[in-house]
ROFI-633976 format. One record per residue: residue in one letter; z, y, x of N, C-alpha, C, CB in turn. Coordinates in steps of 0.1 Angstrom, whole numbers, plus 5000, padded with zeros to 4 digits. Glycine has a CB too. Layout:
ROFI-633976
AZYXZYXZYXZYX...
This chain:
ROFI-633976
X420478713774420378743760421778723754419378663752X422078793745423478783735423178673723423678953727X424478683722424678593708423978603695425978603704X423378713696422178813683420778783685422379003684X421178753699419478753703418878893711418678743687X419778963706419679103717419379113731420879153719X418879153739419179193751420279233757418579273752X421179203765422479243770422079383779423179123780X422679493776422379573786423579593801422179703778X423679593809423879613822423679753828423179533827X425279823830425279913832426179933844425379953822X425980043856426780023871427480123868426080043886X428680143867429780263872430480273885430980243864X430980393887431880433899433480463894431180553907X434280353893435780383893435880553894436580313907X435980623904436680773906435880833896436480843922X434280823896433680913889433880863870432180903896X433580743867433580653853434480633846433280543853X435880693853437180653848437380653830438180753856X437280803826437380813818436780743804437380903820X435380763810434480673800434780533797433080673805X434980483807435180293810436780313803435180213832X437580383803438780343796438680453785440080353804X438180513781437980573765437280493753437080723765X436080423763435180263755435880173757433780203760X437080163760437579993761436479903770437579923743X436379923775435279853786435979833798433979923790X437379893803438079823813439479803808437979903826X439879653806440579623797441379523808439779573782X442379563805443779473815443579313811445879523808X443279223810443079093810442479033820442579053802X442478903821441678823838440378763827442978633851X440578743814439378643810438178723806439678563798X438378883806437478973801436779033816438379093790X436979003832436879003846435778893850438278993852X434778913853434378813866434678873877432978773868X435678763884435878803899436078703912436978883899X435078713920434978623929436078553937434278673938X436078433939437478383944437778393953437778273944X436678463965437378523975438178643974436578543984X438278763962438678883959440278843959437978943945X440478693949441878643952442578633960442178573950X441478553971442378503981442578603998441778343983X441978713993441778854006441978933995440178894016X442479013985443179053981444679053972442479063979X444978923975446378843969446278883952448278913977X445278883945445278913932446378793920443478893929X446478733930447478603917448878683912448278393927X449178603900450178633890451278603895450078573878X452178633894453378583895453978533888453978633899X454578393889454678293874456178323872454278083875X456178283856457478323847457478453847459078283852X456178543848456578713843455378703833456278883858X455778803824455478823808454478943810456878853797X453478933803452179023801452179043816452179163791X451978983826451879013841450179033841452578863851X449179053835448179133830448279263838448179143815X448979323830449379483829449079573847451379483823X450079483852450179523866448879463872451579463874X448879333871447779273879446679353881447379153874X445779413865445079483863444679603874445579493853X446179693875445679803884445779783902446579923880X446379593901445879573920444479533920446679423929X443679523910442379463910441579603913441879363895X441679703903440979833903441279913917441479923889X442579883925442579943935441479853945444079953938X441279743942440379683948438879713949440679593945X438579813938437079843936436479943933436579803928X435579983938435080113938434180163927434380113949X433080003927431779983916432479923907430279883920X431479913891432079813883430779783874433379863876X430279663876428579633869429779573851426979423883X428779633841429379633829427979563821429979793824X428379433815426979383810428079433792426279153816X427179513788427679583777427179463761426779773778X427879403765427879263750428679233747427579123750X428279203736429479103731429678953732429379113718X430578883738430378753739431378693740429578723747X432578763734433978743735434778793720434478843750X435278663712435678713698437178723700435078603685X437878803697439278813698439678773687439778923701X440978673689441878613675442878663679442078443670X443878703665444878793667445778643657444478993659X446578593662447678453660448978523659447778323675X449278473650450978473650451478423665451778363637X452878453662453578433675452878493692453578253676X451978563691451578643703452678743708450278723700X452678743719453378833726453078963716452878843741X451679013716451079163709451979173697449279153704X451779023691452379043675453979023674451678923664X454078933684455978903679456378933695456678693672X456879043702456879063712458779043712455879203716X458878973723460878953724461279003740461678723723X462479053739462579133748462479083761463579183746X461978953765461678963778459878963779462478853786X459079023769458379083769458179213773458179063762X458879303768459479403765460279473780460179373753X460579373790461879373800460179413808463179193805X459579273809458379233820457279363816457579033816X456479473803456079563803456579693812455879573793X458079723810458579763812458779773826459079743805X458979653836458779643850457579663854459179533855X456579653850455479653851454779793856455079603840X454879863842454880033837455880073851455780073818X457080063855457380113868457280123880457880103869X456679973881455979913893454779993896455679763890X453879993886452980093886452780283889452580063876X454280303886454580473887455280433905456180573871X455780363907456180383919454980333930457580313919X454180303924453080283932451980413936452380173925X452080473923451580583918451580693930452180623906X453280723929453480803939453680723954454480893936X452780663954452480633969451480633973452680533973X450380633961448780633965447980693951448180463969X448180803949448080843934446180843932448981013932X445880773923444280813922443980883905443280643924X443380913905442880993889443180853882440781073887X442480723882441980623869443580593869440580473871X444380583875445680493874446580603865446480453893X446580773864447280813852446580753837447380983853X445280813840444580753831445180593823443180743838X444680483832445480353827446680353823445580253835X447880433830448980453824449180483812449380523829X448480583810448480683796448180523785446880843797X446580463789446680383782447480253777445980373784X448180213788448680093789450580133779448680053810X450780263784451880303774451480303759452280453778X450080363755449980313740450280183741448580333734X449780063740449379943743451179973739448379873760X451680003752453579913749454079983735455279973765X453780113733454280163718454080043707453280293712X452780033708452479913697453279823695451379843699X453579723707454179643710455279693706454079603721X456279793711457579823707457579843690457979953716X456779853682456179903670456379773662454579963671X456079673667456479583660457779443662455279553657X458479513677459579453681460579463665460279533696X461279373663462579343651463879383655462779173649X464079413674465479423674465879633668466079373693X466979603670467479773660466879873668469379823658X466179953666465480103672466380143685465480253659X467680193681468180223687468480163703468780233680X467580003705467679983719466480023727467879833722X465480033711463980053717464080233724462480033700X464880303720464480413721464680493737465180453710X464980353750465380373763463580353769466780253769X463280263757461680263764460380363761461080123760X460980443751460080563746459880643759460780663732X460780653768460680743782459380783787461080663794X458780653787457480653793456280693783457080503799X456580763769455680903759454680953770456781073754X455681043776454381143783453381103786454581193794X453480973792452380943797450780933794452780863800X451580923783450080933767449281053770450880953746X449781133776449081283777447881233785450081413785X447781183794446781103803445881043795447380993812X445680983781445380853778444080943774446280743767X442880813771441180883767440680843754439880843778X441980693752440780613742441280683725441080373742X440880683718441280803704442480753699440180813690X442380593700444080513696445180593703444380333701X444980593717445980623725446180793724445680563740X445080843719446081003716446181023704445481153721X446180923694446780993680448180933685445980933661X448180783689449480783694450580963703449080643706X449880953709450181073721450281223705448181083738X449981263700449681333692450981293683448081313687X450981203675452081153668453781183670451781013670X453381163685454981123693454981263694455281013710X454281373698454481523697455081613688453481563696X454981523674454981613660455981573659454281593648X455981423657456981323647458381313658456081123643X458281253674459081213680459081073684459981243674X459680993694459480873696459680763684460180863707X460980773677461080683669460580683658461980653668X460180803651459080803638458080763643458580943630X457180793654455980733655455780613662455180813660X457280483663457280353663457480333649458280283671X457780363639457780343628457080363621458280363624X456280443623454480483618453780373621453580603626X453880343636452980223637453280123634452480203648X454480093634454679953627453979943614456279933625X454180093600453680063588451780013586454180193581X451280103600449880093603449679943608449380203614X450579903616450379743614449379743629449479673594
């Protein structure tokens, strides 16, 4: 049962086939605390972080999904997100911004090595995700504007944030629509 008293519902997907759906709902979301995953998956799959890298989430995320085929989704709520000053999300500094950025490449050069449908998909998403981030970086536009590169990728994305983003950067251009989103906050 949920926190309401509800019934939790529990639902099975298939990665190749679910892609879209599970990342258009936000239901497959780059974090380890929003994951149950067995500690053997870590230790026969090498799933650990590598320490001193910044939003190392990002990447980690798509060695786990290469890892799985199924994905059981207990569809609740039972996880309240606080949004704090000083977060990476909110006050992101450029070795934030360095570590997405490696990340986002690490993942294209992986891409073309083993390309699957969900991984443009996540791309697409995970590049909104860095707009934002870049959206409310402080240093002068003009350094941000080497990381807009990775736009296209938005063409991939499913969830509605990630193509008005993708939509935005079409009309407007990379740096009006970091500056849009900054005013959207």
């Amino acid at each position: 049962f949920c926190n309401d008293g509800e019934k939790a519902l529990v639902k099975e997907y298939v990665l190749s086939r679910d892609y879209k759906v599970l990342f258009g709902k936000g239901t497959l979301f780059a974090s380890p605390w929003y994951e149950a995953i067995p500690r053997t998956w870590f230790l026969s799959y090498d799933l650990f972080f590598e320490e001193g890298v910044i939003a190392e989430d990002v990447e980690w995320f798509s060695r786990l999904l290469d890892c799985v085929t199924d994905i059981i989704c207990i569809e609740s709520k039972f996880y309240v997100y606080r949004i704090r000053q000083g977060s990476i999300s909110n006050t992101p500094t450029l070795k934030a911004i360095f570590g997405i950025e490696g990340h986002i490449e690490k993942m294209l050069s992986k891409q073309r090595l083993s390309p699957q449908e969900w991984r443009d998909c996540y791309l697409g998403e995970q590049t909104a995700n860095f707009a934002i981030v870049l959206s409310r970086c402080t240093y002068p536009s003009i350094e941000l504007e080497q990381y807009t590169r990775f736009f296209p990728l938005l063409r991939k994305a499913v969830r509605s944030r990630s193509k008005i983003i993708y939509i935005l950067n079409q009309i407007f251009g990379a740096k009006k629509t970091l500056s849009l989103l900054k005013k959207v906050g």
